[in-house]
C-alpha atoms as an extended CHARMM CRD file, in Angstrom:
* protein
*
       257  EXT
         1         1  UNK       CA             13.4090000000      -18.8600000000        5.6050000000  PROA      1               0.0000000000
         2         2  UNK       CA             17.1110000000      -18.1530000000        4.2330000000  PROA      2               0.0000000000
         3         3  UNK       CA             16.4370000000      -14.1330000000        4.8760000000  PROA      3               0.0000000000
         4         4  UNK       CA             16.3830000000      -14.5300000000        8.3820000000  PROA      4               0.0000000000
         5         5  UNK       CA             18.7860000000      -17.3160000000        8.8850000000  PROA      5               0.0000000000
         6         6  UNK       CA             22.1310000000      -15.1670000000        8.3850000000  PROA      6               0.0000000000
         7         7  UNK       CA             21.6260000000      -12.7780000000       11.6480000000  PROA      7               0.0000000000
         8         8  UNK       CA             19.2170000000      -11.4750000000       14.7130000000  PROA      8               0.0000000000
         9         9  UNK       CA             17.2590000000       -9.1550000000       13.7120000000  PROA      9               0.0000000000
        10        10  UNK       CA             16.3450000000       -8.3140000000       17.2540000000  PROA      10              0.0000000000
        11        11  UNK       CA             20.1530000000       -7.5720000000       17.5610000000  PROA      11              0.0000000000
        12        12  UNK       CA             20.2580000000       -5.7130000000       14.2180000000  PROA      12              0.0000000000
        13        13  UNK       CA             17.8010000000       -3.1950000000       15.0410000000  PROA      13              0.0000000000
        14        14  UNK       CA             19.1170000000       -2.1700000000       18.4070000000  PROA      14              0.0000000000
        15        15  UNK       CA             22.3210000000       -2.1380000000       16.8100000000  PROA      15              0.0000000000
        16        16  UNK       CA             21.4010000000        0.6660000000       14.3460000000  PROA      16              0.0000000000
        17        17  UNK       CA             17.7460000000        2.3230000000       15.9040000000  PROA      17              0.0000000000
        18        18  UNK       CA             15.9710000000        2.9210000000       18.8340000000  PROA      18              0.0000000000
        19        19  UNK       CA             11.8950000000        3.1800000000       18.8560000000  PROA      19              0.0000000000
        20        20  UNK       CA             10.0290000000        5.2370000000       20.9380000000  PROA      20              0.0000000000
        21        21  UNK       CA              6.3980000000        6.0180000000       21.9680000000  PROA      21              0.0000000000
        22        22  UNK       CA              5.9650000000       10.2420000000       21.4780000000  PROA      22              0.0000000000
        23        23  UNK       CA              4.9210000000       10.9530000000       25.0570000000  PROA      23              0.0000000000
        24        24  UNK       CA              5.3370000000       14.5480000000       25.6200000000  PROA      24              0.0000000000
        25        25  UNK       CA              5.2220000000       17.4580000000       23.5940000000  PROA      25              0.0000000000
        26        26  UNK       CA              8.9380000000       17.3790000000       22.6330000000  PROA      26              0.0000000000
        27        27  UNK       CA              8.7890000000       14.1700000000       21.3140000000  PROA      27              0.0000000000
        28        28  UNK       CA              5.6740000000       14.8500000000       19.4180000000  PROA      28              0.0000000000
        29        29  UNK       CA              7.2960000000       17.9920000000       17.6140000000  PROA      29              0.0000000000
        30        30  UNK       CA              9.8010000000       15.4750000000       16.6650000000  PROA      30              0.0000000000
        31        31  UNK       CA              7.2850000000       13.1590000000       14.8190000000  PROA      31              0.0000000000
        32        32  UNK       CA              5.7020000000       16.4330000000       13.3980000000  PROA      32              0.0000000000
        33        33  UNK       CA              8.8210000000       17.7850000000       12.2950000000  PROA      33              0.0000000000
        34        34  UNK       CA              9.1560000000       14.3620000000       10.2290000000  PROA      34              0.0000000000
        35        35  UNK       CA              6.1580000000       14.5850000000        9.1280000000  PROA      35              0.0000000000
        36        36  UNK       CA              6.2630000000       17.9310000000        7.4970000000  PROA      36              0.0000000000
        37        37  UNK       CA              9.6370000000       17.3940000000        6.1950000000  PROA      37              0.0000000000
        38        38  UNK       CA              8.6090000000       14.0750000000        4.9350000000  PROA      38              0.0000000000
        39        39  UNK       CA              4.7710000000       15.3320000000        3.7640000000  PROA      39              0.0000000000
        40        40  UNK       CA              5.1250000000       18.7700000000        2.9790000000  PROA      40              0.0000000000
        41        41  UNK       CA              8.5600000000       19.6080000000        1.9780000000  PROA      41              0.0000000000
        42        42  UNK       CA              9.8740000000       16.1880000000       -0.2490000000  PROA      42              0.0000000000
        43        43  UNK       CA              6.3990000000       14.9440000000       -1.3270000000  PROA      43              0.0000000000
        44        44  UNK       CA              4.4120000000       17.9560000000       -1.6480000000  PROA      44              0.0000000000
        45        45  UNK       CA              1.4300000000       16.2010000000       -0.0800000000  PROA      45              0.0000000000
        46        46  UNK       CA              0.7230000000       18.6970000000        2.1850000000  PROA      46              0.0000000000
        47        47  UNK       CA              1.0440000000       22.5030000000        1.6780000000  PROA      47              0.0000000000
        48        48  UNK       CA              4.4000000000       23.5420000000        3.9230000000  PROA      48              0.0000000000
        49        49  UNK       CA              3.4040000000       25.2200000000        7.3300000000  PROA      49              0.0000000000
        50        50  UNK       CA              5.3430000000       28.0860000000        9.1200000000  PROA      50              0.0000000000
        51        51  UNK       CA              6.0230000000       26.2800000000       12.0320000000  PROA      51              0.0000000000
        52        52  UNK       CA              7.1960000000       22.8460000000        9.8910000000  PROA      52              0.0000000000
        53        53  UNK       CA              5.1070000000       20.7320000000       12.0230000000  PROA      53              0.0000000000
        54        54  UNK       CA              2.3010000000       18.7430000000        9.9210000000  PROA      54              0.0000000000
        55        55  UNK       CA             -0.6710000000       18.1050000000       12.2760000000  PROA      55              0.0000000000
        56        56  UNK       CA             -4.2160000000       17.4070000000       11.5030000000  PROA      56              0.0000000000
        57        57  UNK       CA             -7.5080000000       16.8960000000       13.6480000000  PROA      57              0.0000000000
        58        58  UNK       CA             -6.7040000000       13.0340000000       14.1400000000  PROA      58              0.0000000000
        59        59  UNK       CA             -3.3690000000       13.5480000000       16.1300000000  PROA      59              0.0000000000
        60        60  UNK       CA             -5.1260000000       14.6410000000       19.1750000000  PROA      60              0.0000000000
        61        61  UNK       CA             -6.7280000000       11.5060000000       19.5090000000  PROA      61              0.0000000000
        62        62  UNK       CA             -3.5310000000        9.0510000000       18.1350000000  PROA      62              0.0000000000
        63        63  UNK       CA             -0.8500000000        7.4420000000       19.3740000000  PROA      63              0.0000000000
        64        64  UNK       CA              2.6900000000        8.2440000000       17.8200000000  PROA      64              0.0000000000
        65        65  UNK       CA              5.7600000000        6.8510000000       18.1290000000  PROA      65              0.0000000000
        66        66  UNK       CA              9.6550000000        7.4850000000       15.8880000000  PROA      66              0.0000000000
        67        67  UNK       CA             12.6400000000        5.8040000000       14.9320000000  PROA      67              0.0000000000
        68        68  UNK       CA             16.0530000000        7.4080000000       15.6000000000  PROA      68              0.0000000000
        69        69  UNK       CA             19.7220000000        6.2090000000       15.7110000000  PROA      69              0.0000000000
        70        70  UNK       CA             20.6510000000        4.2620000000       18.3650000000  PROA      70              0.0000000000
        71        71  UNK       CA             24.0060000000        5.8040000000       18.4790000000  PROA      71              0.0000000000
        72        72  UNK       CA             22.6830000000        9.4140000000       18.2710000000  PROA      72              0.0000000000
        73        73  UNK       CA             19.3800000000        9.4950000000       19.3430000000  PROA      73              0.0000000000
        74        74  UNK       CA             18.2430000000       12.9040000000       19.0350000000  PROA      74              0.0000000000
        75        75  UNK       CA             18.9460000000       11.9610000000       15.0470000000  PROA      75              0.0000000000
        76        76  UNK       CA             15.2620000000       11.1960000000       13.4410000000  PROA      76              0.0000000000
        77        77  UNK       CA             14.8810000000        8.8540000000       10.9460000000  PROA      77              0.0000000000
        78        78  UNK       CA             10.9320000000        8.1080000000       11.0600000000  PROA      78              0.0000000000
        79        79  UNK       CA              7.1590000000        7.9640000000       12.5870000000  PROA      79              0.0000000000
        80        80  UNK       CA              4.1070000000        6.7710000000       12.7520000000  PROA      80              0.0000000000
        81        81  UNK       CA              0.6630000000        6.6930000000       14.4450000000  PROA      81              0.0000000000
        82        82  UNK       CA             -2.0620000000        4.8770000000       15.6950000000  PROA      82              0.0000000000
        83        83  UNK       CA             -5.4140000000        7.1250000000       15.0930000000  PROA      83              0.0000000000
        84        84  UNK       CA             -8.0140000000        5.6880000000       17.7250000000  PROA      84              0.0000000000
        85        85  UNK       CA            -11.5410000000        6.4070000000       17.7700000000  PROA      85              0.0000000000
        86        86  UNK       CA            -12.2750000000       10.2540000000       18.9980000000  PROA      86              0.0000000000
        87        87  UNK       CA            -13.3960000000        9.8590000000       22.5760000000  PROA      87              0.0000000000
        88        88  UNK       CA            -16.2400000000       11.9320000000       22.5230000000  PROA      88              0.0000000000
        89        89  UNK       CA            -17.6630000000       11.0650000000       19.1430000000  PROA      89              0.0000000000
        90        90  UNK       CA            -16.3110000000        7.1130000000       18.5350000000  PROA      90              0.0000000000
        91        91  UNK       CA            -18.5220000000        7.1350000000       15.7010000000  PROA      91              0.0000000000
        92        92  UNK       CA            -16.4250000000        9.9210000000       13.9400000000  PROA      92              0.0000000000
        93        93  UNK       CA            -14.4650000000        8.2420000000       10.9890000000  PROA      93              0.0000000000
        94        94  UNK       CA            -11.5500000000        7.1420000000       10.9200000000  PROA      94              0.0000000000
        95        95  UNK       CA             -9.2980000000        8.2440000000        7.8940000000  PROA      95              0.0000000000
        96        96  UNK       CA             -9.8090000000        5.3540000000        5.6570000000  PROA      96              0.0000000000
        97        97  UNK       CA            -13.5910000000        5.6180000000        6.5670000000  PROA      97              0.0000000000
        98        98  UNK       CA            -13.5130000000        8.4220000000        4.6850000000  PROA      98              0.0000000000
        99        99  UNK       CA            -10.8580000000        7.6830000000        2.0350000000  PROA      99              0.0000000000
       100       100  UNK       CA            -12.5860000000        4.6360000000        1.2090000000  PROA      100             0.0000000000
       101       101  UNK       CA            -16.2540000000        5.5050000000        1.9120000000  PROA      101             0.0000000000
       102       102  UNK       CA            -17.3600000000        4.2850000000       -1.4340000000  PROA      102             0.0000000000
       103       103  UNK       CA            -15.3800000000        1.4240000000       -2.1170000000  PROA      103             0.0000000000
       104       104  UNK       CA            -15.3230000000       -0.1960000000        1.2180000000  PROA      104             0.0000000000
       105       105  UNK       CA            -16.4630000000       -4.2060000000        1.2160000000  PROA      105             0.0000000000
       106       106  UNK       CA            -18.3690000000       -4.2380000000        4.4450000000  PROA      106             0.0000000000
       107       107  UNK       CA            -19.6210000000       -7.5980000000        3.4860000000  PROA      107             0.0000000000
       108       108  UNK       CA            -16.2240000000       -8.2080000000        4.7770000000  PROA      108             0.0000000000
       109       109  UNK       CA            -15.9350000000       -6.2740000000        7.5470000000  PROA      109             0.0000000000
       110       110  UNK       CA            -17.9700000000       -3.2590000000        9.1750000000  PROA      110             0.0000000000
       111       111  UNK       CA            -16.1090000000       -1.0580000000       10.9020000000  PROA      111             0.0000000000
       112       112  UNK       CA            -19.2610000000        1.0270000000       12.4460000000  PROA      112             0.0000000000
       113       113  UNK       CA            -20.5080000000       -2.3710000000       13.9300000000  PROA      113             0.0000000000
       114       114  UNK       CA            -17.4580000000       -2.9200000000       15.6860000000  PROA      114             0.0000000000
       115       115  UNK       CA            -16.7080000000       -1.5230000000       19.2780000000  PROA      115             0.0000000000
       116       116  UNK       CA            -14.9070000000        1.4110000000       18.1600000000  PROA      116             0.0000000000
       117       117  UNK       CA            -12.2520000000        1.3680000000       21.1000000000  PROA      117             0.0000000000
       118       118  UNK       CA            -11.0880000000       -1.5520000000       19.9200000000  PROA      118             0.0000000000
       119       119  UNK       CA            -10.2440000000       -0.8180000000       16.5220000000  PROA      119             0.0000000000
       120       120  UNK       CA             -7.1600000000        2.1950000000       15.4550000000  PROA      120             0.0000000000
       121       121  UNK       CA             -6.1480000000        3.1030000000       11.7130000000  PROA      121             0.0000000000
       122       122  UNK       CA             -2.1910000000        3.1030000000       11.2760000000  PROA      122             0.0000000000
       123       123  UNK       CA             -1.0810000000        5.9550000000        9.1140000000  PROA      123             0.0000000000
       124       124  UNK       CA              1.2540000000        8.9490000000        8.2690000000  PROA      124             0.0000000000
       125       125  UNK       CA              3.9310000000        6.4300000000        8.2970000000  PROA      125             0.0000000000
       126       126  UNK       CA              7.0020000000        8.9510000000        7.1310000000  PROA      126             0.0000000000
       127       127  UNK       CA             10.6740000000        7.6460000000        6.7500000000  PROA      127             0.0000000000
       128       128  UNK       CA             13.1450000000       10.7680000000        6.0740000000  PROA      128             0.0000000000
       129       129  UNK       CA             14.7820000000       11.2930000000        2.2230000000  PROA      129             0.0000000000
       130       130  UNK       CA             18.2470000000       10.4680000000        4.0380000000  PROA      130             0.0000000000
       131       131  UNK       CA             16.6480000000        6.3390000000        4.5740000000  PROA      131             0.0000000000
       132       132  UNK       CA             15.0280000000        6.2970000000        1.6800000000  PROA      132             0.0000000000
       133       133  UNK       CA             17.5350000000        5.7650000000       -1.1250000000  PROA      133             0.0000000000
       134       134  UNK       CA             15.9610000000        3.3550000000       -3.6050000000  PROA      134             0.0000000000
       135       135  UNK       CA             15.0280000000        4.0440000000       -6.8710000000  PROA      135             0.0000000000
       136       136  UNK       CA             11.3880000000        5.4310000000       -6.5490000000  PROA      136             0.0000000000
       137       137  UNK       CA             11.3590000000        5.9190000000       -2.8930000000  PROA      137             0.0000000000
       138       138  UNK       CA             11.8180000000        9.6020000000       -3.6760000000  PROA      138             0.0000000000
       139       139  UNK       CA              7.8990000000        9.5480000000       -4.4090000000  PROA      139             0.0000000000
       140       140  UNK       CA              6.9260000000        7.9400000000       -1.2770000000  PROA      140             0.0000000000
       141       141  UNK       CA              6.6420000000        8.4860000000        2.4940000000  PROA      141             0.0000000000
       142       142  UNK       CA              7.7930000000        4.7850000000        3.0690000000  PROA      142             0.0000000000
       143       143  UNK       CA              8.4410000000        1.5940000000        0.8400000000  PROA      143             0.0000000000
       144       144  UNK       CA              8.8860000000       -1.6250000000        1.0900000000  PROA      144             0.0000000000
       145       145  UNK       CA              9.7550000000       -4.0450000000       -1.9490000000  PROA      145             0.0000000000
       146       146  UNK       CA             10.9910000000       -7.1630000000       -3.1100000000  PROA      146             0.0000000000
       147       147  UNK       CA             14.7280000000       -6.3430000000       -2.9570000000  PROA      147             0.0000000000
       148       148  UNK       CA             14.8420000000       -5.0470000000        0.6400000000  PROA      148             0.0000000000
       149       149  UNK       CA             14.7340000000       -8.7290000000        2.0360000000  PROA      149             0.0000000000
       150       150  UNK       CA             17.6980000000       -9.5080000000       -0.6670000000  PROA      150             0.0000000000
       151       151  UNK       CA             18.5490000000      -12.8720000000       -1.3520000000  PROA      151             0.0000000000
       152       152  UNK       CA             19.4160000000      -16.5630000000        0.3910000000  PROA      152             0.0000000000
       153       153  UNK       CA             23.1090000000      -15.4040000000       -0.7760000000  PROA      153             0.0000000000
       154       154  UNK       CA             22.7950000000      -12.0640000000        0.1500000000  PROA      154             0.0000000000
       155       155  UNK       CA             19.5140000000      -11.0450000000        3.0940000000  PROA      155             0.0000000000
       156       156  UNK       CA             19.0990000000       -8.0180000000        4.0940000000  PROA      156             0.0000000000
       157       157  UNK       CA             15.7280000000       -6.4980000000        6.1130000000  PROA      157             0.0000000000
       158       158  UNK       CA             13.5940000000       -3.4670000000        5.7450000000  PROA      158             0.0000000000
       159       159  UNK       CA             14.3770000000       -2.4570000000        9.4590000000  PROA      159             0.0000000000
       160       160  UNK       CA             13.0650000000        0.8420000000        9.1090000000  PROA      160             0.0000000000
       161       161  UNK       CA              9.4670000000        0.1990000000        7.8540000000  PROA      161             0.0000000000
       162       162  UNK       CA              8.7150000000       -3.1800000000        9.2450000000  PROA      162             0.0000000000
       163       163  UNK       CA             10.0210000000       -1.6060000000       12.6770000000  PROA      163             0.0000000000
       164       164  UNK       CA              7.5370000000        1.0320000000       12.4400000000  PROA      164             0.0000000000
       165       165  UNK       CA              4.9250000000       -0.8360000000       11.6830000000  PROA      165             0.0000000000
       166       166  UNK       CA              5.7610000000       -3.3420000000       14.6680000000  PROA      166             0.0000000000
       167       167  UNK       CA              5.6340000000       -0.2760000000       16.8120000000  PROA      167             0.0000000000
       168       168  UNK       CA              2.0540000000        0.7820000000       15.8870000000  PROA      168             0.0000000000
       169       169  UNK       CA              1.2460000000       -2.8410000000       16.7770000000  PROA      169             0.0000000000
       170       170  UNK       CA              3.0730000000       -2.4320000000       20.0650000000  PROA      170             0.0000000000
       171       171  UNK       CA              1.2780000000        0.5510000000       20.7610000000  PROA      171             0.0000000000
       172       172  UNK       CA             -2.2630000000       -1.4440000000       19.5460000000  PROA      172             0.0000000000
       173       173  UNK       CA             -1.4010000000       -4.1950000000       22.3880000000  PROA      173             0.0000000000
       174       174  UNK       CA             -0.6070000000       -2.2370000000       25.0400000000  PROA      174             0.0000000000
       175       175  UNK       CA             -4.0390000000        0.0620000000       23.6170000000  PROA      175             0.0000000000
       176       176  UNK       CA             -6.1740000000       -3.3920000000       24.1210000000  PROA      176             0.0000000000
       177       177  UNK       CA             -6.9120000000       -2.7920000000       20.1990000000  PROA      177             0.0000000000
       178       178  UNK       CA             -8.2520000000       -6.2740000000       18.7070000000  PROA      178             0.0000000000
       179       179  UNK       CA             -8.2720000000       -4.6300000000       14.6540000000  PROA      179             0.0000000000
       180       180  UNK       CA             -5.8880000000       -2.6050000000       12.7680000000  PROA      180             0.0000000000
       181       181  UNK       CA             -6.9170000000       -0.6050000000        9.7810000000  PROA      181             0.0000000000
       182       182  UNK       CA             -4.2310000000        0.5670000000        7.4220000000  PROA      182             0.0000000000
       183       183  UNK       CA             -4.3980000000        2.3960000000        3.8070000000  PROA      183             0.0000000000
       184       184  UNK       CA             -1.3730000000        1.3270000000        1.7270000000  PROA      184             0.0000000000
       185       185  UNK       CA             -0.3300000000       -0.2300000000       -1.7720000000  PROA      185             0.0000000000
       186       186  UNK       CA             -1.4290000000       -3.2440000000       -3.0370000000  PROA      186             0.0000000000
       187       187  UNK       CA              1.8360000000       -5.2000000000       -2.7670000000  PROA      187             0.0000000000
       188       188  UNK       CA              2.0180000000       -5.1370000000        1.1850000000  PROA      188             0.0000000000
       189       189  UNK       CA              0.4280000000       -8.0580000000        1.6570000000  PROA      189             0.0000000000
       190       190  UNK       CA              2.9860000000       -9.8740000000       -0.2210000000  PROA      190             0.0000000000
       191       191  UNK       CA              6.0130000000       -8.2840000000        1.8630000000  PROA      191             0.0000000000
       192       192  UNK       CA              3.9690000000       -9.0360000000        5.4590000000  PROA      192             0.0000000000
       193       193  UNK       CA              3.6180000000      -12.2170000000        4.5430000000  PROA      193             0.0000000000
       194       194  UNK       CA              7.1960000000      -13.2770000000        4.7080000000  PROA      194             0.0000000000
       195       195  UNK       CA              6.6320000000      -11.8790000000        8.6130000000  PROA      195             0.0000000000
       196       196  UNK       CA              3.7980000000      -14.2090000000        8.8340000000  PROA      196             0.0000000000
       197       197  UNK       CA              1.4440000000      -11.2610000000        9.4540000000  PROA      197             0.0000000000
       198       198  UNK       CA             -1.8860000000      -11.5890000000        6.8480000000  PROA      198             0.0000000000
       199       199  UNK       CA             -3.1630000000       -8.7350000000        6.1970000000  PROA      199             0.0000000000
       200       200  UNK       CA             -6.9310000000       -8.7730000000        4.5030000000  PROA      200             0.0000000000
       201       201  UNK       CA             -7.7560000000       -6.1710000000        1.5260000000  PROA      201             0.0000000000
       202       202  UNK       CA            -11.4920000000       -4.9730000000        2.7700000000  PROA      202             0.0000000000
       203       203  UNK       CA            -12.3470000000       -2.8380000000       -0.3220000000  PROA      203             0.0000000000
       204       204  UNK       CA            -11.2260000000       -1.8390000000       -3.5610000000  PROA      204             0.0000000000
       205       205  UNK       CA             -8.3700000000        0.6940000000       -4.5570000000  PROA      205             0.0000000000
       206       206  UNK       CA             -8.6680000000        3.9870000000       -4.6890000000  PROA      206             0.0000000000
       207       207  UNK       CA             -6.3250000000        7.2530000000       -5.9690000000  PROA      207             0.0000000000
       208       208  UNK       CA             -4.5150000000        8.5260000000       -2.4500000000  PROA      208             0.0000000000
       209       209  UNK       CA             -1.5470000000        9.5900000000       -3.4460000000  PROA      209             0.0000000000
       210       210  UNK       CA             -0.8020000000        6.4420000000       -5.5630000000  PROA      210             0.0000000000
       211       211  UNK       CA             -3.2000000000        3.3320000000       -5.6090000000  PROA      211             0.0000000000
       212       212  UNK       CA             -4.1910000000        2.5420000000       -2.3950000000  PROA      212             0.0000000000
       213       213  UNK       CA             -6.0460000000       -0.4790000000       -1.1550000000  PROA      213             0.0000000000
       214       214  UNK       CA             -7.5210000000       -0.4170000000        2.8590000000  PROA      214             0.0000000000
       215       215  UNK       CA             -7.1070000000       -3.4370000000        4.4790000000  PROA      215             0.0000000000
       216       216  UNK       CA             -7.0170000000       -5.0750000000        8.0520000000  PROA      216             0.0000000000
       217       217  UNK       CA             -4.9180000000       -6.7670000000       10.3660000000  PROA      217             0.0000000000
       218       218  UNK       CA             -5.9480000000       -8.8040000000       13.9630000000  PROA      218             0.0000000000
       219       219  UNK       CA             -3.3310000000       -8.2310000000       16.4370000000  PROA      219             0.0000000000
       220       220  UNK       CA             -3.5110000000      -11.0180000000       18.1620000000  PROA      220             0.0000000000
       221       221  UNK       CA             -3.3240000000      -13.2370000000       15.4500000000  PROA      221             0.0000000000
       222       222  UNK       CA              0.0390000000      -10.5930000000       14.5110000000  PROA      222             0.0000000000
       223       223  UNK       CA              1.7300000000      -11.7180000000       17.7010000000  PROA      223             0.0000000000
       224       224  UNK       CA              0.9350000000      -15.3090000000       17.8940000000  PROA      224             0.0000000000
       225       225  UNK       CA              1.6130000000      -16.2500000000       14.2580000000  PROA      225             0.0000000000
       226       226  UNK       CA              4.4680000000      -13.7790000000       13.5880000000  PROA      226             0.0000000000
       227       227  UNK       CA              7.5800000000      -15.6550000000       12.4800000000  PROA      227             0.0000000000
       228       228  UNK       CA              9.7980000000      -17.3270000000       14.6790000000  PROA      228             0.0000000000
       229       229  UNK       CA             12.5970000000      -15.5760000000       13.8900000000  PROA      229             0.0000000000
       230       230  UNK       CA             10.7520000000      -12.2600000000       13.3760000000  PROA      230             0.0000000000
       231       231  UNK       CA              9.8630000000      -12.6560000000       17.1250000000  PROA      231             0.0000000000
       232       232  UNK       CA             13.6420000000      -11.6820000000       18.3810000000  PROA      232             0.0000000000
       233       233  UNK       CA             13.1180000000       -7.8190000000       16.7430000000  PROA      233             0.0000000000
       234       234  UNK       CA              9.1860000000       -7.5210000000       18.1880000000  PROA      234             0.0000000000
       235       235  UNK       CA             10.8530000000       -8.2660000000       21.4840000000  PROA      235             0.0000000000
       236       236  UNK       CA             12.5540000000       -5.7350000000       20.9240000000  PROA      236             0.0000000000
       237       237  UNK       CA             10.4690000000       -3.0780000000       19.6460000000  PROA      237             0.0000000000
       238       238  UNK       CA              7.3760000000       -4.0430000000       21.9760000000  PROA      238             0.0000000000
       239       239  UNK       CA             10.6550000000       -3.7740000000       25.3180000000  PROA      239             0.0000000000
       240       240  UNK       CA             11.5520000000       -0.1010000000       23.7350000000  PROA      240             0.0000000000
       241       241  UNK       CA              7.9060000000        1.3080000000       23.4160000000  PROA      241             0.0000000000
       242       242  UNK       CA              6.9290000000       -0.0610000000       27.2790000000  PROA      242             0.0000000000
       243       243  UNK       CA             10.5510000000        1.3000000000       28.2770000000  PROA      243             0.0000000000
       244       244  UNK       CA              9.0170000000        4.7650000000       27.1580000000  PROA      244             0.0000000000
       245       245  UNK       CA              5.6890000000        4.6050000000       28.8190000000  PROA      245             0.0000000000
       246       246  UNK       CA              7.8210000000        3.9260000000       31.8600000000  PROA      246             0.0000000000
       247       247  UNK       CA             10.1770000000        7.0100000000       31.0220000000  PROA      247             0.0000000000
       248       248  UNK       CA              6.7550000000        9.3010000000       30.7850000000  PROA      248             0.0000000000
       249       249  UNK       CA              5.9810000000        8.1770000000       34.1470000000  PROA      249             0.0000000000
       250       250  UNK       CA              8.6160000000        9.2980000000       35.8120000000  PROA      250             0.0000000000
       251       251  UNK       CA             10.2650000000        5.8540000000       36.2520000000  PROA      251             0.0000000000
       252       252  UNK       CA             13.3260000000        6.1820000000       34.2290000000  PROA      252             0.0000000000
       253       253  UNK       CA             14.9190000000        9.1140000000       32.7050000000  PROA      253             0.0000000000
       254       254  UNK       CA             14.5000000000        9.9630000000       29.2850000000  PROA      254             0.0000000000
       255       255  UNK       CA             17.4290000000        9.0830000000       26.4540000000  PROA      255             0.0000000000
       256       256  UNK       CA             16.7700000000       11.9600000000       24.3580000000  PROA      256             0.0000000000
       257       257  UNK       CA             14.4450000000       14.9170000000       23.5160000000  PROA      257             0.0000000000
């Protein structure tokens, strides 16, 4: 594929961003902080809190991780989460379990018949005003389109989004999480397929904050099938969340706050 041909994009991500799991409480303000400013502030999605940190009663039981700069990296410049099954009740919904109770195929797929610690929602993906400067992208937490892989002349990548999203399927390997869930526009699937990822639409749209469609993804298949040249940048990304496991353990010292 001509988009990836013209650089690394393994090299081209650490060049510009770091990713990193939100292991302590810091870092988890951090993604918070995105969140409301993202959420609450820009978007008026969620009403604006005193303390500027947007929580809700799935973060206890997710796994978060953020983007900054990798030459300043204490500067944000997104998050996102995994939302696992709630230990004590795996039952409990997930979000798009609720979103989509009504227009969920589960000819398709079931999600209550699966082992719940196996499967994880992705959501509140949240990329700050200051990275999103398309046309449109004012009116959403994070975009992907057409024009952000450019041309054969001309590629460029979406290392911001895609890098997220590789992070919450970092964070789903290292989890032992077989099935991603993920509420989003109906135009992904288009975009992940030029990553090789296929992602299945399990239901029909519904209004959530713009027309949303919930679909799946199988890690596994994510990893082995992702494109060769894709692979380079997931090195990286899967390397940068496992180097901050290894920080939280006391094995290395932490980069930034």
């Amino acid at each position: 594929m001509k988009i990836f041909e013209r650089f690394n994009l393994g090299h081209g991500f650490r060049k510009y961003f770091e990713i990193a799991p939100a292991t302590n409480e810091a870092l988890r303000n951090d993604v918070f902080r995105i969140r409301h400013e993202v959420y609450c502030e820009e978007l008026k999605f969620e009403p604006e809190r005193p303390d500027r940190l947007e929580t809700d009663e799935y973060d206890p039981h997710s796994l978060h991780c953020l983007i900054r700069t990798s030459n300043a990296p204490n500067h944000l410049v997104g998050c996102t989460r995994l939302v696992l099954a709630k230990p004590d009740d795996p039952l409990a919904p997930l979000p798009f379990e609720r979103t989509c109770a009504n227009t969920l195929d589960r000819s398709i797929i079931d999600p209550l018949k699966l082992p719940r610690d196996r499967i994880a929602e992705v959501s509140r993906l949240a990329v700050r005003g200051t990275y999103r400067r398309r046309k449109g992208d004012d009116k959403a937490a994070v975009a992907i389109s057409d024009d952000d892989f450019g041309t054969g002349d001309r590629p460029r990548f979406p290392y911001i989004p895609i890098g997220l999203y590789l992070g919450a399927v970092a964070l789903a390997a290292r989890s032992g999480i077989d099935t991603l869930f993920v509420l989003t526009e109906p135009r992904l699937a288009s975009h992940f397929g030029k990553l090789g990822v296929d992602i299945r639409q399990i239901g029909g749209p519904v209004e959530h904050r713009g027309t949303r469609v919930p679909s799946m993804m199988d890690v596994p298949s994510i990893i082995k099938n992702m494109r060769f040249l894709v692979k380079p940048m997931w090195r990286v990304v899967q390397e940068e969340i496992e180097s901050g496991f290894e920080d939280a353990s006391g094995s290395k010292k932490l980069t930034g706050d």
